[in-house]
Every structure is written in structure tokens, then in C-alpha cells.
KOLBA-786412 format. One record per atom (N, C-alpha, C): residue number from 1; atom name; residue in three letters; y, x, z negated. Coordinates in steps of 0.05 Angstrom, whole numbers. Example, Ala and Ser with C-alpha at 12.3 -4.5 7.8 and 13.67 -1.06 7.14 Angstrom:
% KOLBA-786412
seq;atom;type;Y;X;Z
1;N;ALA;-114;264;-156 .
1;CA;ALA;-90;246;-156 .
1;C;ALA;-66;264;-156 .
2;N;SER;-45;257;-142 .
2;CA;SER;-21;273;-143 .
2;C;SER;1;258;-157 .
This chain:
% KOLBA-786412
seq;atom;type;Y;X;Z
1;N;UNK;-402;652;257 .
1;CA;UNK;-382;636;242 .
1;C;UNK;-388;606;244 .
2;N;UNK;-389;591;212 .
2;CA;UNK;-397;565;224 .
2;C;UNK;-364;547;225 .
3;N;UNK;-366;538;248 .
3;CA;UNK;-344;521;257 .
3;C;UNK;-340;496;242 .
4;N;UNK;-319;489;235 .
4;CA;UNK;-305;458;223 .
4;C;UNK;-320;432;240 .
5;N;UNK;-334;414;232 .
5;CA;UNK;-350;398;238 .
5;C;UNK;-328;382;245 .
6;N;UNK;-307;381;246 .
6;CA;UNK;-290;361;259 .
6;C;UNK;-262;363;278 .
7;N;UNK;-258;391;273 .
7;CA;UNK;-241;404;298 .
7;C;UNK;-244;421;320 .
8;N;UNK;-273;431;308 .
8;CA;UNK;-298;445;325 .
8;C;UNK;-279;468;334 .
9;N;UNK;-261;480;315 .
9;CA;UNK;-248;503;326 .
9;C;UNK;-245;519;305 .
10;N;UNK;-238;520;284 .
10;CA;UNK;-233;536;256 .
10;C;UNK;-256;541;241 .
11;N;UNK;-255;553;220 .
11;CA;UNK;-279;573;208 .
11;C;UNK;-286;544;184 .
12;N;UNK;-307;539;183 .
12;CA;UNK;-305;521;165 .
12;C;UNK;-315;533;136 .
13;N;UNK;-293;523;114 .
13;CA;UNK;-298;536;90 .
13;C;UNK;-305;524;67 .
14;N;UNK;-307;492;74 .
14;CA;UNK;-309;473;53 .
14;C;UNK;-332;458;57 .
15;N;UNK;-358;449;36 .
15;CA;UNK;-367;437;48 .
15;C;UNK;-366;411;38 .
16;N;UNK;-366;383;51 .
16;CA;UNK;-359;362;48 .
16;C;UNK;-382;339;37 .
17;N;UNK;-380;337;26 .
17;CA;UNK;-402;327;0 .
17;C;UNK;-403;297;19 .
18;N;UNK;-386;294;25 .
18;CA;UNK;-386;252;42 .
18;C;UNK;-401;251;66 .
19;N;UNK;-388;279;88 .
19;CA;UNK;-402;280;103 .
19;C;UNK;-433;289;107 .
20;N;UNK;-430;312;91 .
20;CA;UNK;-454;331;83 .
20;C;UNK;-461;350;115 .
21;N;UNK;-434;359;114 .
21;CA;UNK;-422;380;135 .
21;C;UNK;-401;397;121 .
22;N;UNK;-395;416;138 .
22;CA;UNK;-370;436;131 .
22;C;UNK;-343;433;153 .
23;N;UNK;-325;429;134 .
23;CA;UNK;-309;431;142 .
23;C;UNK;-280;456;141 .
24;N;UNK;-263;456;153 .
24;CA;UNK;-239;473;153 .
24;C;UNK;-226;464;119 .
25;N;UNK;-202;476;109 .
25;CA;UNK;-186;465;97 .
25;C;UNK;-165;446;105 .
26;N;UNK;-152;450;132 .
26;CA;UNK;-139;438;151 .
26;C;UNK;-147;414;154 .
27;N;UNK;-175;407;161 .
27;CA;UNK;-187;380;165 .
27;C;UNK;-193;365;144 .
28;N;UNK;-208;380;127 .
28;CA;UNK;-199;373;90 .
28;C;UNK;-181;352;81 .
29;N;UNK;-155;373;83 .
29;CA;UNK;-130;364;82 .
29;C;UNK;-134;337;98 .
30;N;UNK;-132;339;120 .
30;CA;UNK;-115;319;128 .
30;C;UNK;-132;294;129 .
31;N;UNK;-156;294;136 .
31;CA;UNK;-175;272;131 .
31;C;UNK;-186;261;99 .
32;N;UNK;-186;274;89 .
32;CA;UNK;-188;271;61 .
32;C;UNK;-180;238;49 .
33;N;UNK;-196;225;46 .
33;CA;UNK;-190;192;35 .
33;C;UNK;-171;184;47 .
34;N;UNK;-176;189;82 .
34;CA;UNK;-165;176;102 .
34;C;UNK;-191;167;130 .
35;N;UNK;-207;183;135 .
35;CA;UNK;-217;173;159 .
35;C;UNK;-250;187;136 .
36;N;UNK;-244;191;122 .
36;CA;UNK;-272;209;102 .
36;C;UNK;-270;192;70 .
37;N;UNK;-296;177;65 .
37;CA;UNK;-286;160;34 .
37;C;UNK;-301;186;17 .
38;N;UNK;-283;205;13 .
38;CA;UNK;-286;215;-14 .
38;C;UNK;-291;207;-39 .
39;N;UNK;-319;224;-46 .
39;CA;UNK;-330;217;-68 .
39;C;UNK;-305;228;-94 .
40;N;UNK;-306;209;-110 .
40;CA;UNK;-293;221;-141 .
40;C;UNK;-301;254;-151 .
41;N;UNK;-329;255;-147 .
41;CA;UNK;-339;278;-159 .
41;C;UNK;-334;305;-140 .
42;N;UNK;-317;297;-114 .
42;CA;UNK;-316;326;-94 .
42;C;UNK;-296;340;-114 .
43;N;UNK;-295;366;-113 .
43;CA;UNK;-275;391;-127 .
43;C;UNK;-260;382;-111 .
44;N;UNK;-260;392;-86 .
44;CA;UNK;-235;387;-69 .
44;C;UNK;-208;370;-74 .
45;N;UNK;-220;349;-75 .
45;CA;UNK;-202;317;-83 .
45;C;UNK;-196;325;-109 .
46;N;UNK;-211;328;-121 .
46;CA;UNK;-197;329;-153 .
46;C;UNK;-184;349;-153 .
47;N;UNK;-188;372;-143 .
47;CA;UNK;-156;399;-137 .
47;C;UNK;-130;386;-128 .
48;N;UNK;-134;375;-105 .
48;CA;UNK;-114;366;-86 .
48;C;UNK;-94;340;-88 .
49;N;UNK;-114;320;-105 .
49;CA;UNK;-99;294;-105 .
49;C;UNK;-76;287;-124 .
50;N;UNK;-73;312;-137 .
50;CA;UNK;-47;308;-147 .
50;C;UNK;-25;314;-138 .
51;N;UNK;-29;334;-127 .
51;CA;UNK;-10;340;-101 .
51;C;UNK;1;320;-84 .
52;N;UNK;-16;317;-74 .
52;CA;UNK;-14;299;-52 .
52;C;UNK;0;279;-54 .
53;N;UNK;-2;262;-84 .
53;CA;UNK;2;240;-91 .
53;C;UNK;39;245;-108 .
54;N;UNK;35;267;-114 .
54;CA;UNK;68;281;-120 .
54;C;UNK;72;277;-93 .
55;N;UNK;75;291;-70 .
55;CA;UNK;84;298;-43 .
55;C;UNK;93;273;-34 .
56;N;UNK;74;240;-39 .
56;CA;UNK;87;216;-26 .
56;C;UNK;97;208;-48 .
57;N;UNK;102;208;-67 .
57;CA;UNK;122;202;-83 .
57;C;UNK;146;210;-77 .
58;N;UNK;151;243;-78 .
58;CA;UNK;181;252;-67 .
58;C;UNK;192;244;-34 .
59;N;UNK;170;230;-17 .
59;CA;UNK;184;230;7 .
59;C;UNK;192;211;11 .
60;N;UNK;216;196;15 .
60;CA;UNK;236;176;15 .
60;C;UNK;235;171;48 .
61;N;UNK;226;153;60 .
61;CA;UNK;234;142;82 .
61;C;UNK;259;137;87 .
62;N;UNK;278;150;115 .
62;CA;UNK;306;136;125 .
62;C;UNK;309;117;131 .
63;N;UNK;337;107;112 .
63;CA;UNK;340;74;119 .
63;C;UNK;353;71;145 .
64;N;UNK;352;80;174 .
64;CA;UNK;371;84;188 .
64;C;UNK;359;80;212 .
65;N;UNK;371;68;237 .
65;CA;UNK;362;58;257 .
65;C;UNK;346;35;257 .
66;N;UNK;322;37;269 .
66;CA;UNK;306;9;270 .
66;C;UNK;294;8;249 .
67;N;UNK;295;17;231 .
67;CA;UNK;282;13;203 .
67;C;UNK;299;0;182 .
68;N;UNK;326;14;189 .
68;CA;UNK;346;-1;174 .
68;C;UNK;344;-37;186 .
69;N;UNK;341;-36;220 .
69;CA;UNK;350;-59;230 .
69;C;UNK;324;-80;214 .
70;N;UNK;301;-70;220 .
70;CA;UNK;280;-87;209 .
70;C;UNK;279;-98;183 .
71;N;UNK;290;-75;165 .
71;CA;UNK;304;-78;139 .
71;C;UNK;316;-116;126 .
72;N;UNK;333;-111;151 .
72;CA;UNK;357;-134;149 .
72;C;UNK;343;-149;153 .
73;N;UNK;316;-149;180 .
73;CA;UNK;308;-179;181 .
73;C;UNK;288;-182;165 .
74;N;UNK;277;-162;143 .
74;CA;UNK;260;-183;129 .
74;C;UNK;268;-194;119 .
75;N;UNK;297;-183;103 .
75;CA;UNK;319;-206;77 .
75;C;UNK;325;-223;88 .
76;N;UNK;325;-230;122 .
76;CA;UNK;346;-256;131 .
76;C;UNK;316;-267;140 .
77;N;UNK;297;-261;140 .
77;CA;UNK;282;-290;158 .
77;C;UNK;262;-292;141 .
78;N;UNK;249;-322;137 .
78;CA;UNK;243;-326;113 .
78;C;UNK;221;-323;118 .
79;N;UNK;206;-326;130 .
79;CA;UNK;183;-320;144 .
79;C;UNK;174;-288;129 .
80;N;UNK;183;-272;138 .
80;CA;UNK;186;-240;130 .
80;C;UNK;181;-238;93 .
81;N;UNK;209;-254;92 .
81;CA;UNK;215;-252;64 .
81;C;UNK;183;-269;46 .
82;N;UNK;177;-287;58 .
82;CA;UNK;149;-301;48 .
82;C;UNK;131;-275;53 .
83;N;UNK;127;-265;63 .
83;CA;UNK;113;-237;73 .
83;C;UNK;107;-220;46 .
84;N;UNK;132;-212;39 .
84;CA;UNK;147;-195;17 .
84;C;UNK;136;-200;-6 .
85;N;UNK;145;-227;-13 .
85;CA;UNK;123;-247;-31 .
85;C;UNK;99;-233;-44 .
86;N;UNK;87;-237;-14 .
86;CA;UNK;50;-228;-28 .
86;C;UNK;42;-203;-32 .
87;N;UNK;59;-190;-15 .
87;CA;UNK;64;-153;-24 .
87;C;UNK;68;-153;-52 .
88;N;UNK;82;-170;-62 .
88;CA;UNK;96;-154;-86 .
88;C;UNK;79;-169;-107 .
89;N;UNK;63;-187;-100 .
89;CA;UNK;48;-214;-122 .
89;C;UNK;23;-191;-144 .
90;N;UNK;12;-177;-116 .
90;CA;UNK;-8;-170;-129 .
90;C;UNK;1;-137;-152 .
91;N;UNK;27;-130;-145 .
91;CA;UNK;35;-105;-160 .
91;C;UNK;46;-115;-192 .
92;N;UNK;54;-147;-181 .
92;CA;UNK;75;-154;-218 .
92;C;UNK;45;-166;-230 .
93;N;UNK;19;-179;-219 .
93;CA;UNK;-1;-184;-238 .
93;C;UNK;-18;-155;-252 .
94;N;UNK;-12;-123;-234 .
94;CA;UNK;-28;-109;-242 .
94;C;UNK;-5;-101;-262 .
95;N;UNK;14;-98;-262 .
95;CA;UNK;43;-86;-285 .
95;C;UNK;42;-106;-306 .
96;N;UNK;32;-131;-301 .
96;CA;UNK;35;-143;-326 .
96;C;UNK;14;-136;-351 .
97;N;UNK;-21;-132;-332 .
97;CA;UNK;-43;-129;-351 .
97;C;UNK;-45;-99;-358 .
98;N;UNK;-40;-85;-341 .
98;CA;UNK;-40;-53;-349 .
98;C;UNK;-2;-36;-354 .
99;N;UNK;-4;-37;-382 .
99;CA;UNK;23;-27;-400 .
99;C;UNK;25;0;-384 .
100;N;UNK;7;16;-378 .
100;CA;UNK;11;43;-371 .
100;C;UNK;14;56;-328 .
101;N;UNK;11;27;-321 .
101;CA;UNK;14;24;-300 .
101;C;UNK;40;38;-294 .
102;N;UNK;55;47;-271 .
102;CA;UNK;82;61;-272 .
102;C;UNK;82;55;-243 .
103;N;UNK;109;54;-247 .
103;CA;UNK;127;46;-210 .
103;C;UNK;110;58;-193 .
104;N;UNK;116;100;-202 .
104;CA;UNK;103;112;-188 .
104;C;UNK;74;109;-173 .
105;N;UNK;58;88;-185 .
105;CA;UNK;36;79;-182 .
105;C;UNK;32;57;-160 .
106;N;UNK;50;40;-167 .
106;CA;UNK;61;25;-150 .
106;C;UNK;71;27;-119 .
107;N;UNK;85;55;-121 .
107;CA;UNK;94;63;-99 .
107;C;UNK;74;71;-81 .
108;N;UNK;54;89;-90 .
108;CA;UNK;28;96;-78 .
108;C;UNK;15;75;-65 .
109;N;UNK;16;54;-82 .
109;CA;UNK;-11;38;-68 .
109;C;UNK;7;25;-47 .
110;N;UNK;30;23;-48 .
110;CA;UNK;38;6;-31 .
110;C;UNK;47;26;1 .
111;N;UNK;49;55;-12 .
111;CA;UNK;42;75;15 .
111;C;UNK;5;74;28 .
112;N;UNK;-12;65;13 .
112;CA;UNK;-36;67;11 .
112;C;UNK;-38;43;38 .
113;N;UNK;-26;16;29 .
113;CA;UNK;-31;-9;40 .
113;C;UNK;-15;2;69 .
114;N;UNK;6;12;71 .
114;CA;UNK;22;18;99 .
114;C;UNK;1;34;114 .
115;N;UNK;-6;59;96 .
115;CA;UNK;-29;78;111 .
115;C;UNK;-44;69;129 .
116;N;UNK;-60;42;115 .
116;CA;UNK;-86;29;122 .
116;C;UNK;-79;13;145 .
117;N;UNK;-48;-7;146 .
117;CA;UNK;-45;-25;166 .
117;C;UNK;-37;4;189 .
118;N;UNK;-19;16;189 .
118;CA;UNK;-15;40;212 .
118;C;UNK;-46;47;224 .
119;N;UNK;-59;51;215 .
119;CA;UNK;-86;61;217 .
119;C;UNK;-108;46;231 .
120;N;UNK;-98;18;237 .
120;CA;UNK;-105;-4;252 .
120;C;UNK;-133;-8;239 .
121;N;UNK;-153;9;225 .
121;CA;UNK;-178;7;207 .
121;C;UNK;-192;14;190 .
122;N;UNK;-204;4;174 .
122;CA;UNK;-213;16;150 .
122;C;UNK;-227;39;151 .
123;N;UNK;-228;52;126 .
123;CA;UNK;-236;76;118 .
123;C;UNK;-267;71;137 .
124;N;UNK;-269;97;138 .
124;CA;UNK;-306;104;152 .
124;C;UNK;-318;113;130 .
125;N;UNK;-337;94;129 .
125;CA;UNK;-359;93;100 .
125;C;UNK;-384;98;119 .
126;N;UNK;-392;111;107 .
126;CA;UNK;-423;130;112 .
126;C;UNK;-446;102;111 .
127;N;UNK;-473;105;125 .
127;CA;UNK;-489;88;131 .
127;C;UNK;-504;89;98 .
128;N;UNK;-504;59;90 .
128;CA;UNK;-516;50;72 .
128;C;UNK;-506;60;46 .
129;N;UNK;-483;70;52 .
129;CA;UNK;-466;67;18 .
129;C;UNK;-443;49;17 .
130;N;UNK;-445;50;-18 .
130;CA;UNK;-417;29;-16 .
130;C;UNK;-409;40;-42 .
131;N;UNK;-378;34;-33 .
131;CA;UNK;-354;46;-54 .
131;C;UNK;-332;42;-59 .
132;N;UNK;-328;35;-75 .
132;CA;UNK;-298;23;-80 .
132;C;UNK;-278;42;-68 .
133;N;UNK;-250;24;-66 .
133;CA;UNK;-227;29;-45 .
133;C;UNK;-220;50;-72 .
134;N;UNK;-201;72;-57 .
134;CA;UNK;-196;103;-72 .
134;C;UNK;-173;93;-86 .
135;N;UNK;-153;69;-75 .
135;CA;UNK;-140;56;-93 .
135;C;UNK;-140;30;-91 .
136;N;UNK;-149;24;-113 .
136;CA;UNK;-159;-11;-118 .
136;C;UNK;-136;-32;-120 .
137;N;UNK;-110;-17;-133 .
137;CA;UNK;-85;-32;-119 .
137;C;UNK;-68;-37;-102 .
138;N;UNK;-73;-18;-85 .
138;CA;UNK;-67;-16;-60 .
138;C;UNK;-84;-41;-30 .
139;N;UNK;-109;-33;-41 .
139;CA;UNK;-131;-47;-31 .
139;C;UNK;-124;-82;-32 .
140;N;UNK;-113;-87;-52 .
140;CA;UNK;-108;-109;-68 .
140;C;UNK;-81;-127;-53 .
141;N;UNK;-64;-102;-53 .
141;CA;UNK;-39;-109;-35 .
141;C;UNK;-50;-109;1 .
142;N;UNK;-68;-95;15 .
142;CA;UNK;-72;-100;39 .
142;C;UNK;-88;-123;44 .
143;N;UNK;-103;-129;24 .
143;CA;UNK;-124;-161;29 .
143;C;UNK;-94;-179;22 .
144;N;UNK;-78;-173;7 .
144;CA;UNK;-61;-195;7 .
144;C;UNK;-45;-197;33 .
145;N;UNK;-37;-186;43 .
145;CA;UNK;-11;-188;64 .
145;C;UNK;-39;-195;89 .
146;N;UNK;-70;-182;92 .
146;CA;UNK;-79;-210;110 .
146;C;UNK;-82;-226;106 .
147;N;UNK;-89;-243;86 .
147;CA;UNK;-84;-260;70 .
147;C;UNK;-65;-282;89 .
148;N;UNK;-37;-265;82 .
148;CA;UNK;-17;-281;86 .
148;C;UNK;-9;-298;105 .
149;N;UNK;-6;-327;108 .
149;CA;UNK;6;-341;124 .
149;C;UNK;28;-355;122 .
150;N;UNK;50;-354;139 .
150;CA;UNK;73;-377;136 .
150;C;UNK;69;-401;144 .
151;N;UNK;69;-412;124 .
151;CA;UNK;73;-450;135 .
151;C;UNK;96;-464;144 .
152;N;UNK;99;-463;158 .
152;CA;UNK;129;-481;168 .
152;C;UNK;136;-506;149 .
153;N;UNK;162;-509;151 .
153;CA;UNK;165;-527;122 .
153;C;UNK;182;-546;144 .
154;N;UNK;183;-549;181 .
154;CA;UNK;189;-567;192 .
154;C;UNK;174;-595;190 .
155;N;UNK;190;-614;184 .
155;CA;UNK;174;-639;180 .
155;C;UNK;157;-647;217 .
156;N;UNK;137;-646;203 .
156;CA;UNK;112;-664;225 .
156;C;UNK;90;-637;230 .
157;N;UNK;104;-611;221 .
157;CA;UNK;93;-587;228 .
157;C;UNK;74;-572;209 .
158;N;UNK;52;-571;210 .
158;CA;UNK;32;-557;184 .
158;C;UNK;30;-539;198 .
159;N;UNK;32;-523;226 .
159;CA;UNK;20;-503;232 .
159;C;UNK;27;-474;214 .
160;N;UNK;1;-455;214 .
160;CA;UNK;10;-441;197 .
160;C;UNK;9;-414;209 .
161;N;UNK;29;-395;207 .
161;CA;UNK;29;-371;230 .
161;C;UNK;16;-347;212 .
162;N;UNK;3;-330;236 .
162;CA;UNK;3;-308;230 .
162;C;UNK;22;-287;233 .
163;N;UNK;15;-259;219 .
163;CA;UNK;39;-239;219 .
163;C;UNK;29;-214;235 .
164;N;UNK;43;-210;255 .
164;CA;UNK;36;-184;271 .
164;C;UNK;39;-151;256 .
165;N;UNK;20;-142;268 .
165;CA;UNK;24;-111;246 .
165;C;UNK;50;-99;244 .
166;N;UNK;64;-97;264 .
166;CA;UNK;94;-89;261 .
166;C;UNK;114;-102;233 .
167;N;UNK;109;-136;235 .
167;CA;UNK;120;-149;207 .
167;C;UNK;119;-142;192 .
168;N;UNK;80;-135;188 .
168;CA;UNK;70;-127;166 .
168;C;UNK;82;-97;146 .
169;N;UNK;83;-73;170 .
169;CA;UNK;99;-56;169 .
169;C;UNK;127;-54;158 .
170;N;UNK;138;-69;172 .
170;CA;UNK;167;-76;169 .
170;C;UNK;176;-88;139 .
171;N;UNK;154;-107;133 .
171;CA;UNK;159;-119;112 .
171;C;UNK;149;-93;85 .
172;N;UNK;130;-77;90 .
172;CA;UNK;121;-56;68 .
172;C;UNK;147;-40;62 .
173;N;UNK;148;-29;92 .
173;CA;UNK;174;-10;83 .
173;C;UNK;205;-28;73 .
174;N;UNK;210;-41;76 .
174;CA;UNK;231;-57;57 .
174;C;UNK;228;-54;23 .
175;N;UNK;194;-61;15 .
175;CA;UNK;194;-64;-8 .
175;C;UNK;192;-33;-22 .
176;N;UNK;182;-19;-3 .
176;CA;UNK;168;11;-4 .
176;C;UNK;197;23;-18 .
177;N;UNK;219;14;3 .
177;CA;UNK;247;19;0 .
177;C;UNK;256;7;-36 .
178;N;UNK;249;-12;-35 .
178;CA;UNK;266;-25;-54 .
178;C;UNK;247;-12;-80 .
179;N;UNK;222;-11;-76 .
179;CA;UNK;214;0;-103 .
179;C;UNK;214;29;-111 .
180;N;UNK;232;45;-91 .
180;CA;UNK;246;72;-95 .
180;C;UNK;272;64;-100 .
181;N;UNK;293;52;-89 .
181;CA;UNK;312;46;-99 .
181;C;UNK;311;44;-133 .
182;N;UNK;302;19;-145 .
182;CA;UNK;299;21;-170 .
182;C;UNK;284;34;-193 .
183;N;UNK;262;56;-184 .
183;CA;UNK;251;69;-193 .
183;C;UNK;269;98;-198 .
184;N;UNK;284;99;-182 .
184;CA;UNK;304;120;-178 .
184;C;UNK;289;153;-176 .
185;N;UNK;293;169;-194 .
185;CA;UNK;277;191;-202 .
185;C;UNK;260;193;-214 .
186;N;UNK;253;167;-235 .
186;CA;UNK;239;169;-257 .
186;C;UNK;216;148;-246 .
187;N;UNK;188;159;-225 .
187;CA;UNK;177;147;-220 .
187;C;UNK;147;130;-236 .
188;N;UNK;156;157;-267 .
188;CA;UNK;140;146;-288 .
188;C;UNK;138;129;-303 .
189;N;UNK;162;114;-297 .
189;CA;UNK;184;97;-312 .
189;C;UNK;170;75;-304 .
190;N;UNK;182;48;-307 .
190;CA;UNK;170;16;-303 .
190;C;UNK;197;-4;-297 .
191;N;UNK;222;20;-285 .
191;CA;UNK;246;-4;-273 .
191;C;UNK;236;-23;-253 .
192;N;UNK;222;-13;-235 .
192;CA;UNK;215;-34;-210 .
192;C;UNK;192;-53;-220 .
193;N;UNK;174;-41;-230 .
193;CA;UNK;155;-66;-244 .
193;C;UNK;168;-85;-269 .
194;N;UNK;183;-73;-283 .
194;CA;UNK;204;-92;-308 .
194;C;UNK;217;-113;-278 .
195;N;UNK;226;-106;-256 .
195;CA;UNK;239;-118;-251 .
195;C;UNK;220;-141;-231 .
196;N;UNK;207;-140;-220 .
196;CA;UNK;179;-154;-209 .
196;C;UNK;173;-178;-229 .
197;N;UNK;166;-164;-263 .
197;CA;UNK;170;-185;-274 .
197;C;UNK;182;-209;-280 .
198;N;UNK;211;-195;-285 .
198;CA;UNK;235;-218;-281 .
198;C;UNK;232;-236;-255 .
199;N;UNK;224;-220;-228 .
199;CA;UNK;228;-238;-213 .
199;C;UNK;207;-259;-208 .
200;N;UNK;187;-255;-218 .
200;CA;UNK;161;-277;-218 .
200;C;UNK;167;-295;-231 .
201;N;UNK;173;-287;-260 .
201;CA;UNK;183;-314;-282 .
201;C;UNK;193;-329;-281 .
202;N;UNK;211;-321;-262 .
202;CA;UNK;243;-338;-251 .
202;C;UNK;225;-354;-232 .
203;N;UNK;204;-346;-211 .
203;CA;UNK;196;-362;-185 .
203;C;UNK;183;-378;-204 .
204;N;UNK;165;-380;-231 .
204;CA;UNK;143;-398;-245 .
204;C;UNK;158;-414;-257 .
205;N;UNK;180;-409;-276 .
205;CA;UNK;200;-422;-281 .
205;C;UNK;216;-446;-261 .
206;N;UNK;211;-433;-240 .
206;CA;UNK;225;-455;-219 .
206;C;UNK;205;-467;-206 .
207;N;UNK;185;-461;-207 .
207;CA;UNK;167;-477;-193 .
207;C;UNK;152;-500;-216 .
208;N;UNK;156;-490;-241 .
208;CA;UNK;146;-515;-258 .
208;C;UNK;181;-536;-258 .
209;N;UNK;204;-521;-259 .
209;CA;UNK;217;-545;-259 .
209;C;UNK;218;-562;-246 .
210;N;UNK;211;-550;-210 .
210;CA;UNK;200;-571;-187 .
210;C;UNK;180;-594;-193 .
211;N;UNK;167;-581;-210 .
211;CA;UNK;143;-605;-215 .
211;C;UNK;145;-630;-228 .
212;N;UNK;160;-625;-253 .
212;CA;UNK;179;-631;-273 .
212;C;UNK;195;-664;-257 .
213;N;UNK;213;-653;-245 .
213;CA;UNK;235;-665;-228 .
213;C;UNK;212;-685;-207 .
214;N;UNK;202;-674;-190 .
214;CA;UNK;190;-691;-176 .
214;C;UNK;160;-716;-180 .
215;N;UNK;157;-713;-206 .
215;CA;UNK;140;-727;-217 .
215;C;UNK;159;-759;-231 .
């Protein structure tokens, strides 16, 4: 019997086109465009990823306990809430250029970007290939939140902070939250990105009248 190249205990029944080994279904499963960059062209992935991608759609994180508490402090500290910001910057520029973009889409990448920070590191890419991220908006939202720095807006003070992975966390699941809240059931829908929009316009709107006024 040949054994699962990665649990070294189960019958392995798949063979894995990335690794160019066999693996279980079990290991499949669960490594699959997580610790393995699956090629587009594996059967496997293309059986499975819709599933999958239904499955984190329906699962709703509890707002309750320290999640609720973390909740509260991204909305009260502005720091957090600047955080939130760049999470959400790079989802209202992809909703604006792509019409067929959908919340549900949205939601993914921004489970994609949590995946990746929990995960403390990037995907394991095989020696001497290269390949684009399995979701490119998601990808988009994790370079943004390192990206991110708060500038203190105390007078004499430029220093500019970084954000510890827990923030980072803390701050995803807030938005993760909020763009299930308004997506409601209908994750094919575009309530949370319609509403992303509004809220950018309003920040460009106010930031040209700043300019405006202080000139």
C-alpha cells in the first residue's frame, strides 16, 4: 500500500500534481491551497473548490466573548479603525472595476487574508516556480494591512506604529463580520460592496473639501 506522502499513515489515493507525490484525500482536503500552491489544472481543486468556497461562505463567526470584546475596540480606537481602512480600500477599488465582483467574493478573500495572517506564512511554493496568489484579492488585502501604518496625529510626533497580528486579526474579523452582516443571505448580491462604495466617496468627498478649505 502506498502511504499519504504527508501523514505517512493513510492509503494514498490522489496523486498531487504540485507536489508530484500521492497523497490521502484527508491531506488533500485539508492542505489543498493552504500549505500546497495548487495548480489551476489539478481535477482535484477544480472538484472541490466550490465546495469549499460555499462551506466559508455559510460559516458565520460568533460575535461573543473576546471576539465580540475585540469587536468594540476596533470601532473605538482609531488606530484599529485606520487598520479597517486599508482592509476595506483594496475590496471598494476591485467592486468598483469589476461589475460582477459579489460580496460573496469579497467575503472569501477577506477569509483568504485572515487564513494567511493565522498561518504566520506564506503559501509553500515548490523550488523554481512561480505563481500567482489562488486569490489575487485577497492577496491584495494581506499586502495591504502589512502595508499598514498608524501615524500619530500628536503634535511634535511623526512616529509611525506598527500593527501586531492579533490587531490585524481582530481588525479582519470586525470587517469579516460587517460584510456578512450586510450581505445578509444573498452573498451574490453587491449590498456590502454598494455600501464600501458610498463609504469611499464620502472619505474623497471629504478629503477634497479639506483641501479646498485649507488652501
Amino acid at each position: 500500500m502506498v502511504k499519504c506522502a504527508k501523514c505517512r499513515q493513510r492509503k494514498a489515493k490522489r496523486r498531487c500534481p504540485a507536489l508530484r507525490d500521492d497523497l490521502c484525500p484527508a491531506c488533500c482536503g485539508r492542505y489543498r491551497e493552504k500549505d500546497i500552491p495548487c495548480p489551476p489544472t489539478c481535477r482535484f481543486l477544480a472538484e472541490h473548490k466550490p465546495y469549499q468556497e460555499e462551506k466559508a461562505l455559510r460559516r458565520r463567526p460568533e460575535r461573543t466573548g473576546r471576539t465580540a470584546a475585540k469587536s468594540k475596540e476596533v470601532d473605538t480606537d482609531e488606530r484599529l479603525a485606520w487598520l479597517g481602512w486599508h482592509i476595506e480600500a483594496p475590496l471598494s477599488e476591485i467592486g468598483e472595476s469589476r461589475p460582477e465582483w459579489t460580496d460573496g467574493d469579497a467575503i472569501l478573500s477577506l477569509e483568504y487574508a485572515r487564513d494567511k495572517l493565522a498561518r504566520g506564512r506564506v503559501l509553500l511554493l515548490l523550488p523554481g516556480e512561480e505563481r500567482r496568489p489562488s486569490n489575487a484579492a485577497g492577496e491584495a488585502v494581506f499586502q495591504s494591512i502589512e502595508a499598514c501604518r498608524f501615524e500619530k496625529t500628536v503634535l511634535l510626533s511623526s512616529e509611525a506604529e506598527g500593527y501586531t497580528a492579533e490587531e490585524k486579526i481582530a481588525a479582519l474579523d470586525r470587517v469579516v463580520l460587517a460584510a456578512r452582516d450586510l450581505a445578509r443571505e444573498n452573498v451574490r448580491g453587491r449590498s456590502y460592496l454598494e455600501h464600501l462604495s458610498r463609504t469611499f466617496a464620502r472619505i474623497s468627498d471629504a478629503s477634497r473639501a479639506s483641501k479646498l478649505i485649507t488652501r
